[in-house]
N, C-alpha and C positions, 0 to 999 in steps of 0.2 A: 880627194872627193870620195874614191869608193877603196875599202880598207880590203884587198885584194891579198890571200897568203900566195907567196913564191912559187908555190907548187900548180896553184888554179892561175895563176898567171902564164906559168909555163905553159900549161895544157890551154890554154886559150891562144897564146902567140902561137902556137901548132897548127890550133885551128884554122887561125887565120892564113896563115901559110899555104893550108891544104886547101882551103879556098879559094887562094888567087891563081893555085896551080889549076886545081880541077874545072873553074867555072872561067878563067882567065889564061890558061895556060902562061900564067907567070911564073917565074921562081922569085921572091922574093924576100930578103935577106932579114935577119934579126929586126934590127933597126927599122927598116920598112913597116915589119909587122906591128912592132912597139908602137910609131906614129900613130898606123892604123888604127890599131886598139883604143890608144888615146882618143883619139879623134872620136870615134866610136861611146867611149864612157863620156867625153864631153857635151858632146854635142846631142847624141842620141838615148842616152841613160839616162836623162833626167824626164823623159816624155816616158820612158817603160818606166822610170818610178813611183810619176803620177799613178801611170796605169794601173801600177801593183796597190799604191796608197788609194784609189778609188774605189778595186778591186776586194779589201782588206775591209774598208766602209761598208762595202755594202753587205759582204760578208756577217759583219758585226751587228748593223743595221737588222738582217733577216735574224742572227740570233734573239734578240733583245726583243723583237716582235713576236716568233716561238716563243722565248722565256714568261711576255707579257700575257700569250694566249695560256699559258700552261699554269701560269697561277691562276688568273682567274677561275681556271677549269678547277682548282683546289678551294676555291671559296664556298663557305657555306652558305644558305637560305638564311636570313634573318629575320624575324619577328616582329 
């Protein structure tokens, strides 16, 4: 689903870790974390994707109405 390098996986499964210790006083293990994660990009990354893909629309949206204001403002009076 989401093309994740080794390194930002790493530093994500830490996160998680340091998560369940600090707000759960868990310790819990590799494997734990991994599920987690999973579970996490599965179920909950696709509703923050919308978010970003809406986010990104409307983004574009507001350019494209600038760009549409900024040429007219370049047109000349006609005769």
């Amino acid at each position: 689903m989401f093309n994740i390098k080794p390194e930002q996986k790493r530093q994500m499964l830490e996160q998680v870790k340091i998560f369940f210790y600090e707000e759960r006083a868990e310790e819990i293990g590799e494997i734990a974390a991994e599920r987690f994660l999973e579970f996490m990009m599965e179920e909950l990354g696709p509703h923050f994707y919308n978010l970003g893909l809406e986010e990104a629309k409307n983004i574009v949206e507001e350019k494209i109405t600038n760009l549409d204001e900024d040429i007219l403002a370049l047109e000349r009076p006609t005769k």
